[in-house]
N, CA, C and O atoms as CSV, one atom per row, in Angstrom:
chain,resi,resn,atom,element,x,y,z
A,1,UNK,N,N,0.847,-1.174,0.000
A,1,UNK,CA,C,0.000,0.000,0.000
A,1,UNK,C,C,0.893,1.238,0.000
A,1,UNK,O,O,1.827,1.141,0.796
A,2,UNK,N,N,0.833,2.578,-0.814
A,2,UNK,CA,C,1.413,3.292,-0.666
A,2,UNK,C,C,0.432,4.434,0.097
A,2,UNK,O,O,-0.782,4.621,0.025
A,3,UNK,N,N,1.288,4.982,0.711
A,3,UNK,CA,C,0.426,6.036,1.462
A,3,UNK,C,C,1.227,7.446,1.465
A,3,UNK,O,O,2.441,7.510,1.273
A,4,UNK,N,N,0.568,8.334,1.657
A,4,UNK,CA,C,0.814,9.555,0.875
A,4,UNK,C,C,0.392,10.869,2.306
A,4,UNK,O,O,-0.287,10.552,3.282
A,5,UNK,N,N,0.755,11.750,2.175
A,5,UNK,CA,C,-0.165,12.527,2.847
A,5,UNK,C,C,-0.103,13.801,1.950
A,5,UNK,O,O,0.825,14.038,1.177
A,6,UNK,N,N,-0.878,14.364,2.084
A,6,UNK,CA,C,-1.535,15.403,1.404
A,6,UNK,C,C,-2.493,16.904,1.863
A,6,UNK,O,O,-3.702,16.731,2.017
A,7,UNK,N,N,-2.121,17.837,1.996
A,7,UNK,CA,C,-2.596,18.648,2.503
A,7,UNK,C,C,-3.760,18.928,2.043
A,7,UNK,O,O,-4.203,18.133,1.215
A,8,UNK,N,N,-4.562,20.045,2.396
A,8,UNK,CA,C,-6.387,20.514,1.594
A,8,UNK,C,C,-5.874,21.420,0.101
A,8,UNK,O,O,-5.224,22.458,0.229
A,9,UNK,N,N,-6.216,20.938,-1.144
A,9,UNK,CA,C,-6.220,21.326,-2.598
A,9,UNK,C,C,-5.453,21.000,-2.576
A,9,UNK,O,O,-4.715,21.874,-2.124
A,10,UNK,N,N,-4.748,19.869,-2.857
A,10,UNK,CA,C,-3.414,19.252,-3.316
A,10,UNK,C,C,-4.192,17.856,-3.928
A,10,UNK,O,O,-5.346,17.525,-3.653
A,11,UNK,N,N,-3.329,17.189,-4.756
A,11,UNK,CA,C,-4.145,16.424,-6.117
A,11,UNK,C,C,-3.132,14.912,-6.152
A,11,UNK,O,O,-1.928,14.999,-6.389
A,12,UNK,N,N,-3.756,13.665,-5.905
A,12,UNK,CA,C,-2.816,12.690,-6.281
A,12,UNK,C,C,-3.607,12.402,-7.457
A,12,UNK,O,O,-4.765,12.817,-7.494
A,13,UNK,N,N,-3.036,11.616,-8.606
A,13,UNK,CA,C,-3.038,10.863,-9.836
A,13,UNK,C,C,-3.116,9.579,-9.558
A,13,UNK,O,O,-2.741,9.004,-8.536
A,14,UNK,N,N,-3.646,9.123,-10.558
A,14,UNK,CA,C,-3.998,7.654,-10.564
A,14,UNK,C,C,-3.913,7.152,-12.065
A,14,UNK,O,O,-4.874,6.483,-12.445
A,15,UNK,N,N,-3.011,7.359,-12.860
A,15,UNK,CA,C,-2.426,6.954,-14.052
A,15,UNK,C,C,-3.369,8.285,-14.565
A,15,UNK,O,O,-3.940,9.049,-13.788
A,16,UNK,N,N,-3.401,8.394,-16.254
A,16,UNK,CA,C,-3.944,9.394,-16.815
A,16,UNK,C,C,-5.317,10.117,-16.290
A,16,UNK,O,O,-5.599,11.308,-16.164
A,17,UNK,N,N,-5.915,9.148,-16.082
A,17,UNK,CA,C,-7.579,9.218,-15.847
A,17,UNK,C,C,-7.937,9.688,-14.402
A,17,UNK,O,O,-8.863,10.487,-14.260
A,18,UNK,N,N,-7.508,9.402,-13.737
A,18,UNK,CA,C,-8.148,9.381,-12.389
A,18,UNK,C,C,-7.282,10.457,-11.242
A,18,UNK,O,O,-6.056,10.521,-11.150
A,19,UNK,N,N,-8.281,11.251,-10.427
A,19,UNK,CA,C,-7.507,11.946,-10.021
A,19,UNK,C,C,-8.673,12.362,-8.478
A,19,UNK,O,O,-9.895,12.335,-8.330
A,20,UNK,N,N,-7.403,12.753,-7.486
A,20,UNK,CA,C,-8.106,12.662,-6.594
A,20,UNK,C,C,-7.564,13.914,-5.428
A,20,UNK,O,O,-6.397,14.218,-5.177
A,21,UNK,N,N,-8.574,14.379,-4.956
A,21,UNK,CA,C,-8.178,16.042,-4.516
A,21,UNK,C,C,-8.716,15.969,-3.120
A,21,UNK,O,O,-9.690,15.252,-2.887
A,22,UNK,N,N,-8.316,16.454,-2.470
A,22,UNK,CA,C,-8.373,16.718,-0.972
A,22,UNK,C,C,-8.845,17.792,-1.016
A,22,UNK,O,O,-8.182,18.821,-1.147
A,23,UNK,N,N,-10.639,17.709,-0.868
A,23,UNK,CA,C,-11.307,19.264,-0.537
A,23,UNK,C,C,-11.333,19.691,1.096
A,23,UNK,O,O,-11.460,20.909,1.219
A,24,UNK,N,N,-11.276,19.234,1.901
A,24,UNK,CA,C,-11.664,19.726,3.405
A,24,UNK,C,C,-10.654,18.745,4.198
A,24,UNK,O,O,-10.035,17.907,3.543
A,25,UNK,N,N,-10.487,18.828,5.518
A,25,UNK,CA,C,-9.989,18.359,6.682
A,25,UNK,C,C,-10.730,19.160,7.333
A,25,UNK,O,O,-10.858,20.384,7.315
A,26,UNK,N,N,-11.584,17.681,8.371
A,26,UNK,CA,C,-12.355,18.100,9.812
A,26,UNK,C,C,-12.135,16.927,10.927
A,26,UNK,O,O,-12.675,15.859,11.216
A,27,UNK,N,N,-10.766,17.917,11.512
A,27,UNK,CA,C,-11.089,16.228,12.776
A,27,UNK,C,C,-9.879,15.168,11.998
A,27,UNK,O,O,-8.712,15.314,11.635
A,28,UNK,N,N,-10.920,14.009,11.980
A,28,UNK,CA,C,-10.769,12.766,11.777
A,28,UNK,C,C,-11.866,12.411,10.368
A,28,UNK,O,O,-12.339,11.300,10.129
A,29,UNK,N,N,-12.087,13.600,9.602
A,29,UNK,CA,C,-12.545,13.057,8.726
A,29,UNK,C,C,-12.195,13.864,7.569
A,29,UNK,O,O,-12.483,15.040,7.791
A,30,UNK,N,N,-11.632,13.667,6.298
A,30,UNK,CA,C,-11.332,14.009,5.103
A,30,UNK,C,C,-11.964,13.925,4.051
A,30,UNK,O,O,-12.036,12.783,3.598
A,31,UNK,N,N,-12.773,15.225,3.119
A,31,UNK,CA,C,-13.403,15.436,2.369
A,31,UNK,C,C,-12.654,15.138,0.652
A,31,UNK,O,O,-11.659,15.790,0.338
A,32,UNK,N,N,-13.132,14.331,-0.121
A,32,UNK,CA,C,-12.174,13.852,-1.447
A,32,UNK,C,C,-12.806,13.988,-2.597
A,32,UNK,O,O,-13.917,13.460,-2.644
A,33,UNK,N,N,-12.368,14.631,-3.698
A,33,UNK,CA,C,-13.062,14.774,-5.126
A,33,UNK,C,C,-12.339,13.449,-5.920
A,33,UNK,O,O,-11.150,13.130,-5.926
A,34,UNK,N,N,-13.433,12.835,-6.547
A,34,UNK,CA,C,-12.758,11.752,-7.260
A,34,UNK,C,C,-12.830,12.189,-8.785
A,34,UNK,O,O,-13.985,12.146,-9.209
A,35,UNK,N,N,-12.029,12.536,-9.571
A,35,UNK,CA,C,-12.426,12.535,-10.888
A,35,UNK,C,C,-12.024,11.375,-11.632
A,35,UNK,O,O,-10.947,10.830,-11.391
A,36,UNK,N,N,-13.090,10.806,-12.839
A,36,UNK,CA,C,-12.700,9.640,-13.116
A,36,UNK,C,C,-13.907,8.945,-14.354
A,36,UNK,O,O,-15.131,8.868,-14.248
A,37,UNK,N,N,-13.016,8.515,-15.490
A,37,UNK,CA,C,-13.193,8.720,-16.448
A,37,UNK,C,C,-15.177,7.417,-16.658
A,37,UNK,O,O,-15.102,6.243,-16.297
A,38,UNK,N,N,-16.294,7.863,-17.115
A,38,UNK,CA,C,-17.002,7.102,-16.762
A,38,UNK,C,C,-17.209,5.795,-16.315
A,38,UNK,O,O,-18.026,5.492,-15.446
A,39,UNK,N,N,-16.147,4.673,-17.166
A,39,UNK,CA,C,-16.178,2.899,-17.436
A,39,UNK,C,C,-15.646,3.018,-15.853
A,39,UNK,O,O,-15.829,1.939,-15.290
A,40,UNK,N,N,-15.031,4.032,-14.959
A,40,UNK,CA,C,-14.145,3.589,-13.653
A,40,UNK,C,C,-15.322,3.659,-12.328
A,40,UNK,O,O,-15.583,4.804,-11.958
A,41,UNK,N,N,-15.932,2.688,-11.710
A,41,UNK,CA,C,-16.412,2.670,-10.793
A,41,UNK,C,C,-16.261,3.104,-9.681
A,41,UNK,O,O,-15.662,2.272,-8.999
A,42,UNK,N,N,-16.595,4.344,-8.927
A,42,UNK,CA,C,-16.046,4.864,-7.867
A,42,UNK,C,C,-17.314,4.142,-6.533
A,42,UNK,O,O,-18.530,4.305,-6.642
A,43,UNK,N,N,-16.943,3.713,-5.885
A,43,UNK,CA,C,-17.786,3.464,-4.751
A,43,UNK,C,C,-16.745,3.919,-3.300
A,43,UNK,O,O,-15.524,4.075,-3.295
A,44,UNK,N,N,-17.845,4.071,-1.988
A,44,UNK,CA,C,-17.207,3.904,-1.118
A,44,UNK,C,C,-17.031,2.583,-0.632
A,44,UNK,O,O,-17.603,1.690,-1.257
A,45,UNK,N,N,-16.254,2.239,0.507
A,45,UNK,CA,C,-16.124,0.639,0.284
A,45,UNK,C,C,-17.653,-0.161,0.921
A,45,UNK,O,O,-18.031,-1.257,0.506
A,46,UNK,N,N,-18.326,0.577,1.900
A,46,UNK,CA,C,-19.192,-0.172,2.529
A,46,UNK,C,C,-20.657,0.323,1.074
A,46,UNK,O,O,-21.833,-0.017,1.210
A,47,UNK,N,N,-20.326,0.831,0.307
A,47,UNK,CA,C,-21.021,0.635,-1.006
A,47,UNK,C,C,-20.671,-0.553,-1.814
A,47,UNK,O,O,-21.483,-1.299,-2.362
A,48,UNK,N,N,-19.378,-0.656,-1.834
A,48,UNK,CA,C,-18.558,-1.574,-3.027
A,48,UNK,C,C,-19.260,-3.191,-2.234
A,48,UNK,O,O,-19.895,-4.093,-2.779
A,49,UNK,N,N,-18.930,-3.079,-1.150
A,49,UNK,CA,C,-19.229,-4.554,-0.103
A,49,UNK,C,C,-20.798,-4.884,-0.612
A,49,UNK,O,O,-21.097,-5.996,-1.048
A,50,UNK,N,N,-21.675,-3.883,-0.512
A,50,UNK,CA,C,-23.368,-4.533,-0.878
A,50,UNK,C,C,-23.234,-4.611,-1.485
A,50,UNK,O,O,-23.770,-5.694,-1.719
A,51,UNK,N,N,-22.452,-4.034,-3.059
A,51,UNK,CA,C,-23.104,-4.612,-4.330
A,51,UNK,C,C,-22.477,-6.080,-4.703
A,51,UNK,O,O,-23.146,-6.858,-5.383
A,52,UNK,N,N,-21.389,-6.373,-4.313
A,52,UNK,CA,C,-20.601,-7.617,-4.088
A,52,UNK,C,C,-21.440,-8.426,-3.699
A,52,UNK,O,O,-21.749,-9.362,-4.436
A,53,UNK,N,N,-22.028,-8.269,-2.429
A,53,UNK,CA,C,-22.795,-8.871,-1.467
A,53,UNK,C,C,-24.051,-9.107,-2.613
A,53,UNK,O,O,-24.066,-10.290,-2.951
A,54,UNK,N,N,-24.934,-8.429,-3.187
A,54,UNK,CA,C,-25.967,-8.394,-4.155
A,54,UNK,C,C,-25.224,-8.949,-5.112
A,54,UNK,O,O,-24.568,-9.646,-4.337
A,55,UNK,N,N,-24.847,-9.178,-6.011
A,55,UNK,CA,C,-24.513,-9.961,-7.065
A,55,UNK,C,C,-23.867,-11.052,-6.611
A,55,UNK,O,O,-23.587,-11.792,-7.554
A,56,UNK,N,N,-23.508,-11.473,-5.555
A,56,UNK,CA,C,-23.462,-12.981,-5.498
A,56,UNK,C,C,-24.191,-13.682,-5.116
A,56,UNK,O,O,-23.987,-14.896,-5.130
A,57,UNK,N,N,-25.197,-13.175,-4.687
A,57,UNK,CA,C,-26.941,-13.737,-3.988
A,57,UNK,C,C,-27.656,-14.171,-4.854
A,57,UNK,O,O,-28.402,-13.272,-5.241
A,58,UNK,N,N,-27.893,-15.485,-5.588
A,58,UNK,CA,C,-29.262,-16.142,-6.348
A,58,UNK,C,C,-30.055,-15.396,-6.444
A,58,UNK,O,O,-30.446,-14.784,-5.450
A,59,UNK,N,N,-30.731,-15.114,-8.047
A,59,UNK,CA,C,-31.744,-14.582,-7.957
A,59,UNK,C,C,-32.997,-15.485,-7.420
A,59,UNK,O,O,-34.114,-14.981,-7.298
């Protein structure tokens, strides 16, 4: 895992397409712009987990 730190408006990359910006710091919680090209699925993870969870469930 690489880990990074990053101050508020500062921008990591994610190969050409994807890009990711640090709008706010509050606390213990960090506000993030994801930009990212449509085909790239952005979820949060306890989003990513139900739909996982839903598509492996029998219809």
């Amino acid at each position: 895992m690489l880990i990074l730190t990053r101050s508020v408006g500062k921008t990591i990359r994610i190969g050409d397409d994807i890009e990711i910006v640090i709008l706010r710091i509050n606390g213990n919680q960090v506000r993030v712009g994801v930009s990212a090209p449509p085909h790239v699925m952005v979820h949060r993870d306890e989003v990513y987990q139900r739909i996982q969870a839903n598509q492996s469930q029998p219809s």
